[in-house]
TORVEXTOR-959268 format. One record per residue (C-alpha): chain; residue number from 1; residue in one letter; x, y, z. Coordinates in steps of 0.02 Angstrom, whole numbers, plus 50000, padded with zeros to 5 digits. Example, Ala and Ser with C-alpha at 12.3 -4.5 7.8 and 13.67 -1.06 7.14 Angstrom:
<rs>
R  mol  seq  type      x      y      z
R    A    1     a  50615  49775  50390
R    A    2     s  50684  49947  50357
</rs>
This chain:
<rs>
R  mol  seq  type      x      y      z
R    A    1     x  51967  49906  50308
R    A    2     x  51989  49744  50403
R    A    3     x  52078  49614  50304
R    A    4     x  52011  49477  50424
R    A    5     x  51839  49521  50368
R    A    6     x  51840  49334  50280
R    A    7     x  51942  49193  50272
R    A    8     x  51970  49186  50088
R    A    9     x  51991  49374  50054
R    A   10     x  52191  49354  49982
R    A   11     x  52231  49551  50012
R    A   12     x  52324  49668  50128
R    A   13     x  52179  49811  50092
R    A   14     x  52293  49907  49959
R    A   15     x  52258  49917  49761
R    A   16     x  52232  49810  49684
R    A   17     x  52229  49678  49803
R    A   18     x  52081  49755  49895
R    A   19     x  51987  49677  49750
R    A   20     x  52002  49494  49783
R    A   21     x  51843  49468  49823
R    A   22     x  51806  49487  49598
R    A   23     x  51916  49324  49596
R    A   24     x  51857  49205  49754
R    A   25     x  51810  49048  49754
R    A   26     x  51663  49059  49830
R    A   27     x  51526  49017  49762
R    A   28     x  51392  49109  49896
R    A   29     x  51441  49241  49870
R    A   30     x  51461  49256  49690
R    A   31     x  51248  49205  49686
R    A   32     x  51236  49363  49822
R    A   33     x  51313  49469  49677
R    A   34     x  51215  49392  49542
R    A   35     x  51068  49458  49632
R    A   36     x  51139  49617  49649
R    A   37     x  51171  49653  49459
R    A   38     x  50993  49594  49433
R    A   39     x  50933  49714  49562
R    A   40     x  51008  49838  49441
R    A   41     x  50938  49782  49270
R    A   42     x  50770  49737  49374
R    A   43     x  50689  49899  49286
R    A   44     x  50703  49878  49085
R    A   45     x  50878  49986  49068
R    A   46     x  50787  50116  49200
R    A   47     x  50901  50162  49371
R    A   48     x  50817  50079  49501
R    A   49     x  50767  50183  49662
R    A   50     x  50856  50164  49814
R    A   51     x  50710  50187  49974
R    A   52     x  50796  50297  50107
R    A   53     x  50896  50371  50011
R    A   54     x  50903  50501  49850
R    A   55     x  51022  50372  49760
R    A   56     x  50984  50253  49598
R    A   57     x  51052  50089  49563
R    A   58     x  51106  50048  49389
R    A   59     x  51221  49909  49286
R    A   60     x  51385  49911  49225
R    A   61     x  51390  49852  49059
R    A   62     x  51575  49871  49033
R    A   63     x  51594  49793  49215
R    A   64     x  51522  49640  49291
R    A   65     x  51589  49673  49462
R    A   66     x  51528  49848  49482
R    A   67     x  51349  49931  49486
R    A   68     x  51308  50103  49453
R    A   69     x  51245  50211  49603
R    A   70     x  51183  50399  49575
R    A   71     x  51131  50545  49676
R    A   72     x  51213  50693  49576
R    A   73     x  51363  50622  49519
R    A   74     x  51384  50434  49477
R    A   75     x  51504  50322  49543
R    A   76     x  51531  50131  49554
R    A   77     x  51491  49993  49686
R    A   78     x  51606  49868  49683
R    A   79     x  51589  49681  49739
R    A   80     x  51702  49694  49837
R    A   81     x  51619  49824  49955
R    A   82     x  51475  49774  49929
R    A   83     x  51529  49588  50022
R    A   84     x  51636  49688  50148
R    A   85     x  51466  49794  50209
R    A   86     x  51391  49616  50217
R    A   87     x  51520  49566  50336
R    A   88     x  51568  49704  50458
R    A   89     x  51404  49819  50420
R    A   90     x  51532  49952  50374
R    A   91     x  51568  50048  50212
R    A   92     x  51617  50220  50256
R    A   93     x  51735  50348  50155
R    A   94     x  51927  50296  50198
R    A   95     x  52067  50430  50197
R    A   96     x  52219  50401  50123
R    A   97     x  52366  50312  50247
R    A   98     x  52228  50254  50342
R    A   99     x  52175  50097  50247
R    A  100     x  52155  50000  50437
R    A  101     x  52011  50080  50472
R    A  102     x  51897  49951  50499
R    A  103     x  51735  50064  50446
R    A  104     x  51802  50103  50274
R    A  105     x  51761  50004  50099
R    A  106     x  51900  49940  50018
R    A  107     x  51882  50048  49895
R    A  108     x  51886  50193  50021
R    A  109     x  51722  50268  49950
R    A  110     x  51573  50288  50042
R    A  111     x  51446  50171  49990
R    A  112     x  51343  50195  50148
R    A  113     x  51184  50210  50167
R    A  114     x  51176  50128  49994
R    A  115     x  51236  49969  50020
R    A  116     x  51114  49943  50178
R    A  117     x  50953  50007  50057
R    A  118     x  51024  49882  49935
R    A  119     x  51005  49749  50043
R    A  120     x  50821  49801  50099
R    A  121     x  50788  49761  49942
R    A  122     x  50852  49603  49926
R    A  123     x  50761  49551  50088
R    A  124     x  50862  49599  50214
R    A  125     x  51006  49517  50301
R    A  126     x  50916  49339  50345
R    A  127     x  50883  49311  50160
R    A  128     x  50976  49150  50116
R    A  129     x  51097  49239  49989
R    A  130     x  51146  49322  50124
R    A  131     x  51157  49215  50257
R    A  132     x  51254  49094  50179
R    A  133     x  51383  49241  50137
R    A  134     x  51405  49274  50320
R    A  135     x  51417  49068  50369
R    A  136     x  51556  49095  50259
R    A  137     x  51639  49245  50331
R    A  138     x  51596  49206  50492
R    A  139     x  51701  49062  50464
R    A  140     x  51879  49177  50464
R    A  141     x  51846  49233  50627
R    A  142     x  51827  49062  50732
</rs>
């Protein structure tokens, strides 16, 4: 993962800092994963269908700041991803003692193509949740 992927992400891209984003100020982006958790409970307790893909998207009720996915197994999305895919338009599986790689999550799962049929449903990257996100990521990198 790249830890410059935003100014205010406080980590060095091991546990358990790789999951500052669950504690960051900002406000954009915590709206961004507001809309993501209802995304998840959009269907009355029923998985919600992922287009592209043969995955399901489901809440955490034990866990604000992960969703469900599921193909055959189920696993968890965290925020923290979720914002990183925003920003570099990478979330690939990570190996262990390579935590630089700048294509894996933080969590070093593979949340792609997931995350990108997540955001199609949202509206795409120009939707304002979104772009505000990136104004302030974008912001690290000036």
């Amino acid at each position: 993962m790249d830890v410059n992927f935003c100014r205010h992400y406080a980590g060095d891209g091991t546990p358990p800092s790789n999951r500052s984003c669950r504690h960051c100020p900002v406000t954009a982006c915590d709206r961004l994963w507001g809309r993501v958790v209802a995304l998840a409970r959009s269907h009355g307790g029923d998985a919600v269908p992922l287009p592209g893909t043969r995955a399901f998207l489901s809440p955490n009720p034990k866990n604000p700041n992960i969703v469900r996915l599921q193909v055959n197994c189920r696993w968890g999305l965290p925020k923290e991803d979720f914002l990183y895919y925003i920003a570099t338009g990478h979330a690939g599986m990570g190996r262990k003692g390579r935590r630089t790689d700048p294509r894996a999550s933080p969590s070093m799962t593979r949340q792609e193509p997931y995350v990108g049929a997540i955001v199609a449903l949202l509206g795409g990257m120009e939707c304002p949740e979104i772009a505000a996100v990136r104004a302030v990521q974008r912001q690290a990198v000036l």
